[in-house]
N, C-alpha and C positions, 0 to 999 in steps of 0.2 A: 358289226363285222370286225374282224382281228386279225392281224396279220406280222409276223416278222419281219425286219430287213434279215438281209444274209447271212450279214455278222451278227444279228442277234443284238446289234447294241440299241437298234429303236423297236416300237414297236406301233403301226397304226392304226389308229381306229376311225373305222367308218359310224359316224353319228345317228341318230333319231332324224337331226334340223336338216340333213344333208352334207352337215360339214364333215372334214377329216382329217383328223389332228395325228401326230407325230410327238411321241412322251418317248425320251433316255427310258433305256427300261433297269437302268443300275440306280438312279434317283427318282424316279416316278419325273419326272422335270416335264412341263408343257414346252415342248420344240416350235413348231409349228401348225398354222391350221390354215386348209384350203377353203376354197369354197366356190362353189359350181353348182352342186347339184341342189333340186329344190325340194326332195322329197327322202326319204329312206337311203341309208349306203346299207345293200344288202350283203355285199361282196366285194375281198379285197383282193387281189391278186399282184405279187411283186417279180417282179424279173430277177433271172438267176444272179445277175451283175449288180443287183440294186440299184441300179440309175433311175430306171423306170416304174410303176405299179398303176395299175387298172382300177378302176370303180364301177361298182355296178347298185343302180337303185331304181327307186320307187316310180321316179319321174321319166321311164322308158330311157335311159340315156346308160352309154357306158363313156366311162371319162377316161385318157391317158395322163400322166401326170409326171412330169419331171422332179426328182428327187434335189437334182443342183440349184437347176433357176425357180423351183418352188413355184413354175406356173404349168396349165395344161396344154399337152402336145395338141396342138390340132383342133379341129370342132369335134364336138358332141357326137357319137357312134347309136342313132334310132333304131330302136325296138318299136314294136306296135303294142306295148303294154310294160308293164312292170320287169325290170331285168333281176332277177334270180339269183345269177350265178355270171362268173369271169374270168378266166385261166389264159394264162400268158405262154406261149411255148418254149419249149426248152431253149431255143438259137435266138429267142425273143423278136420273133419277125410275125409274128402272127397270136393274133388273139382268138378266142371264143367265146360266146356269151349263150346264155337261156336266161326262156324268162315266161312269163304270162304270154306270151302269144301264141305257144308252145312251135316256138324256132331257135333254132340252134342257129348260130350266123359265125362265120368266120370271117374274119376282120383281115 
């Protein structure tokens, strides 16, 4: 999975291993890399402010993740199966996910 920040100067990606790294995308540069999840990052989703961005994978879990302190908001958000997909709302107060359980949940 692939995703913009707002301004367009990073860009990141959701891995194979689970991890999710942060590359400059004006020098390809490796920034940063997370790690949480234990399975697939299917979906990435970034808040309008870029503060914040969502993960969604293999291991039923959606992750929140702070852009500043580089660690996750909170615990892990279950699914009963594989999470799909992850959209952050516009006002960034609420999340939603799908996935192999076939539920939609709002966060």
């Amino acid at each position: 999975s692939l995703a913009w920040t707002p301004n367009g100067r990073q860009l990141i990606v959701g891995c194979y291993d689970g991890s999710i790294k942060f590359f400059d995308s004006s020098t390809g540069s490796h920034l940063v890399e997370w790690k949480g999840h234990t399975s697939l990052v299917n979906c990435i989703a970034v808040s309008q402010n870029g503060n914040f961005f969502a993960s969604a994978s293999n291991d039923h879990t959606v992750r929140l993740w702070d852009t500043a302190t580089r660690r996750q908001i909170g615990p892990a958000l279950q699914h009963d199966s594989y999470v799909r997909s992850v959209a952050i709302s516009p006002d960034g107060h609420h999340l939603v996910s799908g996935g192999g359980d076939r539920k939609v949940r709002i966060w």
